[in-house]
GUKE-550044 format. One record per residue (C-alpha): residue number from 1; residue in one letter; x, y, z. Coordinates in Angstrom, 3 decimals, always signed. Layout:
N
{site NUM,'A',{X,Y,Z}}
...
! end
This chain:
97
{site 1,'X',{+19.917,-6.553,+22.115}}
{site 2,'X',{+20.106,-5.748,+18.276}}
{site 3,'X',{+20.365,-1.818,+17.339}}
{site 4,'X',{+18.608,-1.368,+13.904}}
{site 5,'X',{+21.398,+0.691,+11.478}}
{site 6,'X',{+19.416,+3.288,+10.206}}
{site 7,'X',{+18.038,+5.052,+13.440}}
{site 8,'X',{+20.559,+3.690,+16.221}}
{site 9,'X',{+17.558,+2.476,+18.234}}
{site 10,'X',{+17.036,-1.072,+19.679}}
{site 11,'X',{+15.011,-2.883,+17.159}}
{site 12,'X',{+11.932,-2.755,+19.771}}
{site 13,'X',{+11.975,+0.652,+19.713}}
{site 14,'X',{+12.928,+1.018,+16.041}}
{site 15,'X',{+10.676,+4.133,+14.636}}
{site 16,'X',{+12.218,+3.974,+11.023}}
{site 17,'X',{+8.478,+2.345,+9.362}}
{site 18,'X',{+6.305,+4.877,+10.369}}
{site 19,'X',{+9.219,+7.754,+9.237}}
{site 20,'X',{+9.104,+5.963,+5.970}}
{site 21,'X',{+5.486,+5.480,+5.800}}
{site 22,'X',{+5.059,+9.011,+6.174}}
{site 23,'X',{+7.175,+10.200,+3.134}}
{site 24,'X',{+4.804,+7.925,+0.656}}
{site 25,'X',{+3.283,+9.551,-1.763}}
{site 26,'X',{+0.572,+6.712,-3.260}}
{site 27,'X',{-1.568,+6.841,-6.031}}
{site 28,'X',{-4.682,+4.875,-6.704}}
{site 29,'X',{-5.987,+5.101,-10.286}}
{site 30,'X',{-7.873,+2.568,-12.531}}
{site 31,'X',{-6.818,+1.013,-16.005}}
{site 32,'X',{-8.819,-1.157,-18.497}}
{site 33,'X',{-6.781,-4.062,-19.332}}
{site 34,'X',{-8.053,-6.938,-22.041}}
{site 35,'X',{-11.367,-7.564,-22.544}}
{site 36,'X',{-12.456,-4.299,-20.753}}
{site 37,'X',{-11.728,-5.460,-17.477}}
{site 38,'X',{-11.408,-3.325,-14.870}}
{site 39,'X',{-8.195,-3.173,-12.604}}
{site 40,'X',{-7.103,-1.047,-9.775}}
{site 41,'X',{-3.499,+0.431,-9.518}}
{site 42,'X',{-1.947,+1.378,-6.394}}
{site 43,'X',{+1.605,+3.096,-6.867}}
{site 44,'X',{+4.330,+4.553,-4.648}}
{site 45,'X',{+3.858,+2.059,-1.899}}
{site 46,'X',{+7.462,+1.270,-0.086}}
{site 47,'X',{+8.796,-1.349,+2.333}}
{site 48,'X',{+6.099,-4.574,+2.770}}
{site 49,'X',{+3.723,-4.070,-0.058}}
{site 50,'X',{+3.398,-7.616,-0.383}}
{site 51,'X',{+1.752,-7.191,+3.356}}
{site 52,'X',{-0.942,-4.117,+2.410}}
{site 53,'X',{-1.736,-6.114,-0.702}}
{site 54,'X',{-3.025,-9.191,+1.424}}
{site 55,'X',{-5.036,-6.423,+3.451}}
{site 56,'X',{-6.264,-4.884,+0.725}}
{site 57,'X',{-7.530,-8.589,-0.928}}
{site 58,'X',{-8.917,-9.698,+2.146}}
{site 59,'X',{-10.626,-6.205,+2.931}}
{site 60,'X',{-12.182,-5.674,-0.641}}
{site 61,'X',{-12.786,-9.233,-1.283}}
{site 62,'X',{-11.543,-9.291,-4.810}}
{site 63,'X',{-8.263,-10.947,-6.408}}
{site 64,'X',{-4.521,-9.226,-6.887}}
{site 65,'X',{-0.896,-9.224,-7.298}}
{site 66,'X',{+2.774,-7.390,-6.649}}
{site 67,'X',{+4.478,-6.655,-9.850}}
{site 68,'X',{+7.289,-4.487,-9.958}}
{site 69,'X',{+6.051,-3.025,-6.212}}
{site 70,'X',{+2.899,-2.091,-7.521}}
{site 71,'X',{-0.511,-3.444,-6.087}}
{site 72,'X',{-2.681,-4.507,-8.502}}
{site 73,'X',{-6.688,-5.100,-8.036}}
{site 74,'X',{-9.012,-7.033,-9.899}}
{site 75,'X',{-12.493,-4.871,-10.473}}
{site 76,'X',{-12.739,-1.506,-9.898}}
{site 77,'X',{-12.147,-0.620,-6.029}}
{site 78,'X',{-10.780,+3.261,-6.443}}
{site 79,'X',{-13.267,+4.739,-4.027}}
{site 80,'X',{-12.617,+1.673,-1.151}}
{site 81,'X',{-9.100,+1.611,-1.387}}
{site 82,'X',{-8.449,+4.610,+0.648}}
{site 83,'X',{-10.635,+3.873,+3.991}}
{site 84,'X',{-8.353,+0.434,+4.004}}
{site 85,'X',{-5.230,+2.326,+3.596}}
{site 86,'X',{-5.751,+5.180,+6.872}}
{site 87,'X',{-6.886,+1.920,+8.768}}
{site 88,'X',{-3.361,+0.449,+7.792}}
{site 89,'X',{-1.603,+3.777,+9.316}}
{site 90,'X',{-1.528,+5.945,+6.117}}
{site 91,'X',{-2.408,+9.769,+6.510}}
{site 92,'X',{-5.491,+11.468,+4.168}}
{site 93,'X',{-2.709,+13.968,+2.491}}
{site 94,'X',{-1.109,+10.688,+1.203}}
{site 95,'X',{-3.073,+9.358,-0.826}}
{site 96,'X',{-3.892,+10.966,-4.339}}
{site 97,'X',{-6.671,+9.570,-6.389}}
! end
């Protein structure tokens, strides 16, 4: 049995994501890029972002990318982003638009 080093807990029981994903602060906010394209920002996400941004892609049906730990969103998806996030285990008081 592995004991994760940051809680002392076996890994199974391991609470140290959702203690993390509590402390996020995110922000969602939009930015025109080149050729006044639309594309949505999502900052302050820690640990798998990689993960959310597949959920978020998938959920929205648009086109992304991770740079520098921020998700970014083709088209303008500021009001729909934050239904997908509480689904994925983030609280209201979390997000700021």
């Amino acid at each position: 049995m592995t004991i994760c080093p940051n809680c002392g807990l076996p890994i199974e029981a391991c609470v140290c994501k959702e203690i993390a994903k509590k402390d996020q602060q995110i922000e969602v906010k939009t930015e025109k890029r080149r050729f006044g394209k639309i594309t949505t920002l999502i900052t302050g996400l820690e640990g798998d972002v990689k993960e959310i941004a597949k959920k978020l892609k998938n959920e929205l049906a648009c086109g992304g990318t991770v740079k520098d730990g921020v998700i970014e969103l083709q088209g303008n998806h500021k009001d729909k982003v934050r239904p997908v996030l509480i689904e994925a285990g983030f609280s209201d008081e979390q997000i700021k638009d």
